[in-house]
C-alpha positions as CSV (number, residue, x, y, z in Angstrom):
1,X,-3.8,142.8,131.1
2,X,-1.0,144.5,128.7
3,X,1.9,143.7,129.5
4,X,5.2,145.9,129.7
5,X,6.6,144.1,126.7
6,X,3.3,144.2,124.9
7,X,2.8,148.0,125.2
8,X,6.6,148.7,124.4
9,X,6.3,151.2,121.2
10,X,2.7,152.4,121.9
11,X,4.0,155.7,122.8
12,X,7.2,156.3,120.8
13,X,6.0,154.5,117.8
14,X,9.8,152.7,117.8
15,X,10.4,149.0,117.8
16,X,11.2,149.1,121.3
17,X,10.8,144.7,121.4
18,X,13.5,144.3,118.5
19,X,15.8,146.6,119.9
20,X,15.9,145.1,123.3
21,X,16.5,142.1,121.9
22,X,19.2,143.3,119.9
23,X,20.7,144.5,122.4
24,X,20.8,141.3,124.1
25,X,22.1,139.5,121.5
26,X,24.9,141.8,121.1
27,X,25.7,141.4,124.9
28,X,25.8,138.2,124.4
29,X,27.6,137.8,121.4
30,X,31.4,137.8,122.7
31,X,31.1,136.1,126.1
32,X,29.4,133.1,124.4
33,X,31.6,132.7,120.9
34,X,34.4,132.1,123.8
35,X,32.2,129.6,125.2
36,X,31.4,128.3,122.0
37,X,35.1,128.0,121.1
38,X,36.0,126.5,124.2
39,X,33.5,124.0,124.1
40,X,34.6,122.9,120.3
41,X,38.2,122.4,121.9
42,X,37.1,120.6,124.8
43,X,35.0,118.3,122.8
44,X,38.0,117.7,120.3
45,X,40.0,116.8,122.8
46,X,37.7,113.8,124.1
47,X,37.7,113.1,120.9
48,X,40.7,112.6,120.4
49,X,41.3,110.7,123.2
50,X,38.3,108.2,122.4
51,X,39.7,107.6,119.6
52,X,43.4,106.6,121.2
53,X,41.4,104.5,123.6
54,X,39.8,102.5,121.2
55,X,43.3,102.0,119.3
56,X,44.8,100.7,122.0
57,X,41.7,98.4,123.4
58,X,41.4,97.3,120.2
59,X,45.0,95.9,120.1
60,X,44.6,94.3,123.3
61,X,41.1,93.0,122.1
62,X,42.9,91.1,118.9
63,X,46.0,90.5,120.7
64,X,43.6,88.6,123.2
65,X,41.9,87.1,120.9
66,X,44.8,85.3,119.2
67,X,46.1,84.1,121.9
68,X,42.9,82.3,123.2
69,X,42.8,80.4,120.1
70,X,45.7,78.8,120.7
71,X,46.9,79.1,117.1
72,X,50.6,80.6,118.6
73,X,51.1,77.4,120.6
74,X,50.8,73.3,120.2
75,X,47.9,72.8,117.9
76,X,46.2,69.5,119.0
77,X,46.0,66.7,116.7
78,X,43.9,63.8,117.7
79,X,43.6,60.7,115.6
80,X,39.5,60.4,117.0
81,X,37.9,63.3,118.8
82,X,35.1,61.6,119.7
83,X,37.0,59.6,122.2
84,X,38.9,62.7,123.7
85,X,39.8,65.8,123.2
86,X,43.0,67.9,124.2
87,X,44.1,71.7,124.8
88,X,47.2,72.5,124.9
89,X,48.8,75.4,127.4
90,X,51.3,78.2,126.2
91,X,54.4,76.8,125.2
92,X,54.0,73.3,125.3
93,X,54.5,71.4,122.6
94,X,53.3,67.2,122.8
95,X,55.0,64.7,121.3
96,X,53.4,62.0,119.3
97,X,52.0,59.1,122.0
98,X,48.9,56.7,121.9
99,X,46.4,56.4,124.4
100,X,43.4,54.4,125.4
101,X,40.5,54.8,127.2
102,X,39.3,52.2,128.9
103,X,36.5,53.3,131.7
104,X,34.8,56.7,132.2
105,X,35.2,58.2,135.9
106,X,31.4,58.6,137.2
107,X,29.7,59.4,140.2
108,X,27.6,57.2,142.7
109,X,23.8,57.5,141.9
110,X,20.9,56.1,144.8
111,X,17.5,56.3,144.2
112,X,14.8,55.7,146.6
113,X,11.5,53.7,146.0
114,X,8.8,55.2,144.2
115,X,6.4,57.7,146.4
116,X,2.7,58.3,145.2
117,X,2.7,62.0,146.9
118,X,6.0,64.2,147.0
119,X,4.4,66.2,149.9
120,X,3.4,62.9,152.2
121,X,5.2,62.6,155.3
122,X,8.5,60.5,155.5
123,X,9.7,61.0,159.2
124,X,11.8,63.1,161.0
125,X,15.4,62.6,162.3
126,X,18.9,62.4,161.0
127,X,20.9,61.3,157.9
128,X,24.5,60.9,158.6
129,X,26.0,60.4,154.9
130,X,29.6,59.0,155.0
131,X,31.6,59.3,152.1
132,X,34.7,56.9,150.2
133,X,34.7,53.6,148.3
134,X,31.6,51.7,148.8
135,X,32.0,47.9,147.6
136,X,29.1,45.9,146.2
137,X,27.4,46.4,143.0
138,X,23.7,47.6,143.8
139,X,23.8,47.0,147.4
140,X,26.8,48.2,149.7
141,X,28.8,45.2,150.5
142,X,31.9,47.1,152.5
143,X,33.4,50.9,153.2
144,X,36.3,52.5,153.0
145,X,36.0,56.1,154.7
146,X,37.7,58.6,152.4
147,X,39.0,62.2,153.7
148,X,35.9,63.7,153.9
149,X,33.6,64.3,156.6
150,X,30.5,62.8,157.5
151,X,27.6,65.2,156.1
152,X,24.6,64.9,159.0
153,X,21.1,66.1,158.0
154,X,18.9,67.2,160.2
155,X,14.5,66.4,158.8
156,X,12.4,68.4,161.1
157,X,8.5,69.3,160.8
158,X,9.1,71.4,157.6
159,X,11.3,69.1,155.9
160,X,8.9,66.0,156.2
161,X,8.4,65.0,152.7
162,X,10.2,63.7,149.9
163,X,10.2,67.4,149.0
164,X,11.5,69.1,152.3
165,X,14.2,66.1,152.3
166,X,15.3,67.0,148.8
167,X,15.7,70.3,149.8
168,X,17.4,69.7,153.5
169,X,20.0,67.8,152.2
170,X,20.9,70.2,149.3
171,X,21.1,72.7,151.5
172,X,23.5,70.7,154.2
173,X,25.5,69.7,151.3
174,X,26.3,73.4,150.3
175,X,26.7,74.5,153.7
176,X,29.3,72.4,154.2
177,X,30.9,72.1,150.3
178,X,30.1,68.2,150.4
179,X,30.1,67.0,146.9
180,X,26.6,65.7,147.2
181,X,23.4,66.3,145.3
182,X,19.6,65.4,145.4
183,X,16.6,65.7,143.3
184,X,13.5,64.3,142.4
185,X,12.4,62.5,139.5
186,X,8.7,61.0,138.3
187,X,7.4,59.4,136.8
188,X,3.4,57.1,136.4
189,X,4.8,55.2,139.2
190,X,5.7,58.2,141.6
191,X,8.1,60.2,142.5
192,X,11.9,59.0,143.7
193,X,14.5,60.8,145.6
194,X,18.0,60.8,143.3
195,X,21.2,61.1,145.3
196,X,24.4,61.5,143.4
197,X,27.6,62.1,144.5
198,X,31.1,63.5,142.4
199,X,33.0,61.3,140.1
200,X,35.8,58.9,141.3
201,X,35.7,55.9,143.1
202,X,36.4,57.2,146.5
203,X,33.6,59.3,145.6
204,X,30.9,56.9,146.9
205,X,28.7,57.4,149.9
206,X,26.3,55.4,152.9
207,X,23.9,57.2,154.3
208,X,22.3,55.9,157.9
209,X,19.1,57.1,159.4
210,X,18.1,57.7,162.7
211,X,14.8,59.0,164.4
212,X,11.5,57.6,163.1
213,X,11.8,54.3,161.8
214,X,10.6,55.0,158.4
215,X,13.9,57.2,157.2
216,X,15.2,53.9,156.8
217,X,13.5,53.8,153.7
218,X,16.7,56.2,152.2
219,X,19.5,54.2,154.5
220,X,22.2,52.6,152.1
221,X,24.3,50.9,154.1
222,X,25.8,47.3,155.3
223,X,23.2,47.4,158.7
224,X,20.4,48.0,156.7
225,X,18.8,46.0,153.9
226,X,16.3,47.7,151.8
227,X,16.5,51.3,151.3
228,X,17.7,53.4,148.3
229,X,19.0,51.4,145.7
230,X,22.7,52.1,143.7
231,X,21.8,52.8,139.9
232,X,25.3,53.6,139.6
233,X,28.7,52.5,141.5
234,X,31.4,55.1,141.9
235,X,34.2,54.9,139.2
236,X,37.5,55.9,138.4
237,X,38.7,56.8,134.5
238,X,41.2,54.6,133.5
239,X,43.5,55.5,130.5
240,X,46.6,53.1,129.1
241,X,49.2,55.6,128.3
242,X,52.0,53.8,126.0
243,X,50.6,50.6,127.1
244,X,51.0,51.6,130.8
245,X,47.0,52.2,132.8
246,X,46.2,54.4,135.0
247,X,43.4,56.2,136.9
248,X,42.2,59.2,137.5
249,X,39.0,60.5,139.2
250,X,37.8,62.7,137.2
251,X,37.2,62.4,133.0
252,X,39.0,66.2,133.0
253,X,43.0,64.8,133.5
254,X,45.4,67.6,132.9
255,X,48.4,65.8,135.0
256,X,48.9,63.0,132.6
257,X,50.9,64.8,129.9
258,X,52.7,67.5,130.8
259,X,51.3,71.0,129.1
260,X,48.3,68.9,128.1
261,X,44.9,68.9,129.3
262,X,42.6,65.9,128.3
263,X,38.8,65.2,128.2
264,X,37.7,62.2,127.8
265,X,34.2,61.3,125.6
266,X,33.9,58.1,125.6
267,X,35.2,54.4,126.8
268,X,36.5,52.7,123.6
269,X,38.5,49.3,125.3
270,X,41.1,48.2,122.5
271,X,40.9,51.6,120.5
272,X,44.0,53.4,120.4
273,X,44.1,57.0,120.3
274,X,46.9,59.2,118.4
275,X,47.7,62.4,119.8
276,X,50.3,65.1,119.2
277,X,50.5,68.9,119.3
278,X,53.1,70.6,117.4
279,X,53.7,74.9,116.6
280,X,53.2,76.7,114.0
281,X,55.9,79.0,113.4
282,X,54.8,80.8,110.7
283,X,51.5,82.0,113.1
284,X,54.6,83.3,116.0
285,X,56.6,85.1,113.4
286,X,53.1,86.7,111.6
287,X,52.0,87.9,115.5
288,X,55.3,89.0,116.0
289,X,55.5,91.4,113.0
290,X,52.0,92.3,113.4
291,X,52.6,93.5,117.2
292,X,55.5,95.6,115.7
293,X,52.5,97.5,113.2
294,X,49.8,97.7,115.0
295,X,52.4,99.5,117.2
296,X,54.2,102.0,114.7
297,X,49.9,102.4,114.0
298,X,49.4,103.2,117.4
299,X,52.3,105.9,117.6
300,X,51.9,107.3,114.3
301,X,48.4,108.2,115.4
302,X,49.7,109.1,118.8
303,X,52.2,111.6,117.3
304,X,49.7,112.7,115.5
305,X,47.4,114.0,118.1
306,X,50.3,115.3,120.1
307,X,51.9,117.4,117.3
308,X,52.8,120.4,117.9
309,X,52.5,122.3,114.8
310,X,54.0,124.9,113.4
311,X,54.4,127.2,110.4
312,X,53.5,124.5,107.9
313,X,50.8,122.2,110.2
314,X,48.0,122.4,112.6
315,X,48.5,121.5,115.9
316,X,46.6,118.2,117.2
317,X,43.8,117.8,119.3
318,X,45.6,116.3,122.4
319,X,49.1,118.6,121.8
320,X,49.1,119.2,125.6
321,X,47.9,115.9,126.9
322,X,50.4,114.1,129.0
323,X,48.5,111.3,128.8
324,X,48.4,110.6,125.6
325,X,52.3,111.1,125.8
326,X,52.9,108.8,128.5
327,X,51.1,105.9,126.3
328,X,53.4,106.6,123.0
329,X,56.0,107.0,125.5
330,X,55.3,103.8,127.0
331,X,54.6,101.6,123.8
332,X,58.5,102.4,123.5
333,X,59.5,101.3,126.7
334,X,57.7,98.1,126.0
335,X,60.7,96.8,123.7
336,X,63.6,96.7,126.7
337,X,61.1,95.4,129.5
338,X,61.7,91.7,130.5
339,X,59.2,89.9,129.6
340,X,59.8,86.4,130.8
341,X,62.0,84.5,133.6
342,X,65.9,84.1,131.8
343,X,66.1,80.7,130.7
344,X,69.7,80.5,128.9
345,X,70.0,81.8,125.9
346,X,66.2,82.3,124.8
347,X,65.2,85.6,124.5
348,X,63.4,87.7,126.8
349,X,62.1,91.1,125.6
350,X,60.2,92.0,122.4
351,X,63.6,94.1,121.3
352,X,65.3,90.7,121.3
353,X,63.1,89.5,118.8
354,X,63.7,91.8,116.4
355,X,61.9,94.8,117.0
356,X,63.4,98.2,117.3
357,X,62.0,101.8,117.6
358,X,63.5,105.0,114.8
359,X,64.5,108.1,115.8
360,X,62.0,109.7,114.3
361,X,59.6,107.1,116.6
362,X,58.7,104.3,113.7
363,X,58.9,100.8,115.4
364,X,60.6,98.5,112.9
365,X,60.8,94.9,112.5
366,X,63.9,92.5,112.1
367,X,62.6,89.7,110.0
368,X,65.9,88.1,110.3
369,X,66.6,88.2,114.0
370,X,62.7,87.2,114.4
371,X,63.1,84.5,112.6
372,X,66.3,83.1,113.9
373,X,64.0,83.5,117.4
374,X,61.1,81.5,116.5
375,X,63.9,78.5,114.8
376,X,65.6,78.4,118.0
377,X,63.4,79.6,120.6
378,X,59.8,79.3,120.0
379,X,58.3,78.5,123.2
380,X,60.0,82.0,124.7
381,X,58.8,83.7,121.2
382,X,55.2,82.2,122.4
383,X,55.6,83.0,126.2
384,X,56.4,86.7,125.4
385,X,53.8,86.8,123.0
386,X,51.2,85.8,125.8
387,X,53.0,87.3,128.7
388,X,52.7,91.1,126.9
389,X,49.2,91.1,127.3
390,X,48.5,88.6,129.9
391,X,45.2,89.0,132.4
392,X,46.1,89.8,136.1
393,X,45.1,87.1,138.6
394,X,45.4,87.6,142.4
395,X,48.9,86.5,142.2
396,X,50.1,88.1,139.1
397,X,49.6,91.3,137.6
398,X,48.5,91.7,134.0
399,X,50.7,92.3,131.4
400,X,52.4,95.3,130.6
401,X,50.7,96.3,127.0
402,X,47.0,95.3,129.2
403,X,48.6,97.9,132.0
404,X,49.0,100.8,129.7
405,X,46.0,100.4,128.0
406,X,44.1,100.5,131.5
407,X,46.4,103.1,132.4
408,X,45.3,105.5,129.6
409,X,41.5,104.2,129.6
410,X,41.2,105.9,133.7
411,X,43.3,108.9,132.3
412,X,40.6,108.9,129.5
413,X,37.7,108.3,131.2
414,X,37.8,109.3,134.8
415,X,36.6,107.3,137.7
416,X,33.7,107.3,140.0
417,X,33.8,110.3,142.0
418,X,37.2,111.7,140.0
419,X,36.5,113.5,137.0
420,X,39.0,114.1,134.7
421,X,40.2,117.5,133.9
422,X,38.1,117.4,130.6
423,X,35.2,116.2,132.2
424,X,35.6,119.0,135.0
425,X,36.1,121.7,131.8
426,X,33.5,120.5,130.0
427,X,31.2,121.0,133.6
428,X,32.4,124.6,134.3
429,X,31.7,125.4,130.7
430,X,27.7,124.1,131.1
431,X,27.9,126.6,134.3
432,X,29.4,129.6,132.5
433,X,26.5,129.4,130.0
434,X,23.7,129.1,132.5
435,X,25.3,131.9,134.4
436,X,25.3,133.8,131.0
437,X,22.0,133.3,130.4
438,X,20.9,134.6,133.9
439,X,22.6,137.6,132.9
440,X,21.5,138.3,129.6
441,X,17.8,137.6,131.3
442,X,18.6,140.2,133.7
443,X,20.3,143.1,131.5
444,X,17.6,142.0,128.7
445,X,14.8,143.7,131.8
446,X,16.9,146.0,132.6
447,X,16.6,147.1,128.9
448,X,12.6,146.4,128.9
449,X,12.2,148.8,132.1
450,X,14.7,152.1,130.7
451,X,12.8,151.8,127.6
452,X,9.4,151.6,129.0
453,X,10.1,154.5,131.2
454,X,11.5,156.1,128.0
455,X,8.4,155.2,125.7
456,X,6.0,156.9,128.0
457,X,7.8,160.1,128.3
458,X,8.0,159.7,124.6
459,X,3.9,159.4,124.9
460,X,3.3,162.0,127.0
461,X,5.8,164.3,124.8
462,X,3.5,163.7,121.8
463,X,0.1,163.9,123.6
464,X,1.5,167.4,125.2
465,X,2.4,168.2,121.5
466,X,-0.6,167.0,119.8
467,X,-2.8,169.2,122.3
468,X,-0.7,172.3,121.8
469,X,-0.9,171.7,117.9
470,X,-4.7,171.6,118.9
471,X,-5.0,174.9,120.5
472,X,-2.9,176.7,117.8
473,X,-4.9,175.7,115.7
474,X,-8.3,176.9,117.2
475,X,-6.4,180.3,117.7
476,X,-5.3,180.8,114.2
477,X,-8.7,180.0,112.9
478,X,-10.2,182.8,115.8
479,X,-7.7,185.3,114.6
480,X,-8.5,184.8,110.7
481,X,-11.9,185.5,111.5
């Protein structure tokens, strides 16, 4: 069936279809170069502030990322790595000392007999495990109870098995934070339950059965003979610092040497072990200075996107963004803020180390002053350093330049739930252009039903004609006659 589009022009002989749709486009036409426009601005403007965004991250990316590598504090020197190794935290500095490592802390190990079927039944009742120094070698020849408590299991119907008993006491032991663990080894010979505790000597454990007789199989006790056997005793690490031993329970000591935190490899009885950790000062001056450009960078760009123009220049992207001026605004303010605790004479802000902002908004760099700061005072030069851009913990916020940048990056970006005003622009924009194109749908059949009407009065006009031109022509050729 025709439609009214597909007839338009039969009558009139006019290209009705291109006219409409001229029309249309010339409807169009204004309301949507303002859209167009609008939408070119709006998507500078993210632009723009993308691009600030990934300035600043990007300086609290590198920032980080010096820092971490410990290349503005002590850098650990250690005579033979294989026997420890050392980190050092912000600020310290280690003198030169010896040390030797005499026994590795290690944790408790039991093991049960072999068991031909992991799923076979084992009995059902209790294991009370009591934890602290256990005497003996491979059998427990006295107890000590440390300051834990006793960890009771409880092996019902679906934990009979070596399996279910694995799993039972697992589960008891992280219910209650006991710093026991159990698993299963095999082998040809079967399949043993493995019980190991944490490392130190008051690490050690007993366990006691009670219900079916046949638990007794995983007692380690004094009461009982027989049971699981000790593969491994409970031991502390024990270190000779300057001649002078001590232990520790763990191989991870960080309360030996102030600022220092140690791991030890490896026992090596006899073997002294060199260690120091001095500063680089060349690598705090070099941060230093590079904190001062990679801040005239990030205002120069700033300035940039907030110019104003003028006769001469172009007005930037982001010329009314207060966010973007806030950040410059703040990078300044960074300078005077108090960065560490006083401690005498040391310095305490970044403008005390030599940098200073222009009048014109340049950040420059005393070499001089930031030297004389890192000669005399280069754990505070350090501490700043680190606390500038520190992480926030529960008890401490993060630092100020990390603050700004998160600052700007939820100006930026929005939140869940609260757009910014960009992002609510950019949405209103998409709505003006669908309501436009209901519009120019509705004028553009408006158009295709006045022209319709028009094209077949046009129709009927030339049929009416062509008839009369019919009959006059009959008549004349009656009358010639």
């Amino acid at each position: 069936m025709p439609t009214i589009i597909n007839t338009l022009g039969a009558g009139s002989g006019l290209d009705v279809q291109s006219l409409v749709s001229q029309l249309a486009a010339a409807e169009r036409a204004p309301r949507q170069s303002l859209l167009d426009a609008r939408q070119a601005r709006v998507d500078a403007r993210i632009s723009a502030l993308g691009q600030y965004r990934a300035a600043l991250d990007s300086l609290v990316g590198a920032l980080d990322s010096r820092v971490a590598s410990g290349v503005l504090g002590g850098i650990p020197t250690i005579s033979d790595p294989s026997i420890l190794t050392m980190r050092v935290d912000p600020g310290a500095i280690i003198p030169r000392q010896t040390l030797e490592v005499k026994q590795l802390a290690r944790a408790q190990t039991l093991s049960s007999t072999p068991i031909a079927d992991a799923a076979a039944a084992v009995g059902q009742g209790t294991l009370t495990i009591s934890f602290g120094k256990v005497a003996g070698a491979t059998v427990a020849e006295g107890f000590v109870a440390g300051g834990l408590a006793d960890l009771v299991v409880t092996i019902g119907p679906d934990q009979d098995s070596l399996t279910g008993l694995k799993n039972a006491i697992n589960d008891a032991a992280a219910l209650s934070g006991a710093p026991l663990q159990a698993q299963i080894v095999s082998d040809a010979d079967g399949s043993r339950l493995l019980l190991r505790g944490s490392s130190g000597e008051a690490s050690g454990f007993t366990v006691t059965s009670a219900g079916d007789p046949s638990l007794q199989a995983f007692d380690f006790n004094q009461s009982v003979p027989g049971g699981l056997d000790r593969t491994l005793t409970a031991l502390d690490a024990e270190v000779a610092i300057d001649g002078v031993t001590l232990k520790r329970p763990s191989n991870a000591i960080n309360d030996l040497i102030p600022g220092a935190r140690l791991a030890l490899a490896k026992a090596q009885p006899g073997t002294l072990v060199t260690l120091e950790a001095n500063r680089d000062d060349t690598e705090l001056t070099v941060a230093v200075a590079d904190i001062a450009s990679a801040f005239n960078e990030l205002a120069a760009l700033g300035r940039s996107l907030t110019a104003g123009g003028g006769a001469t220049g172009s007005a930037g992207a982001l010329v009314s963004d207060g966010a973007t001026r806030r950040a410059v605004a703040g990078l300044a303010q960074l300078l005077g803020k108090p960065l560490v605790p006083v401690e005498g004479s040391a310095p305490t802000t970044l403008s005390q180390l030599g940098l200073s902002i222009t009048r014109e908004g340049a950040f420059t760099i005393d070499v001089d002053r930031l030297e004389a700061a890192v000669r005399d005072h280069p754990a505070s030069v350090e501490k700043i350093v680190t606390a500038l851009n520190a992480r926030g913990t529960i008890l401490s916020p993060a630092g100020p330049l990390r603050q700004l940048a998160d600052s700007f990056r939820a100006a930026a970006q929005g939140s869940a739930g609260q757009p910014t005003a960009l992002q609510r622009e950019a949405s209103e924009i998409s709505r003006q252009r669908e309501a436009l194109d209901l519009k120019i749908n509705r004028y553009r059949e408006t158009m295709t039903r006045q022209f319709a009407a028009l094209d077949r009065a046009v129709g009927q006009s030339r049929a009416t004609q062509s008839f009369l031109t019919q009959q006059i022509d009959i008549w004349s050729r009656r009358y010639d006659r």
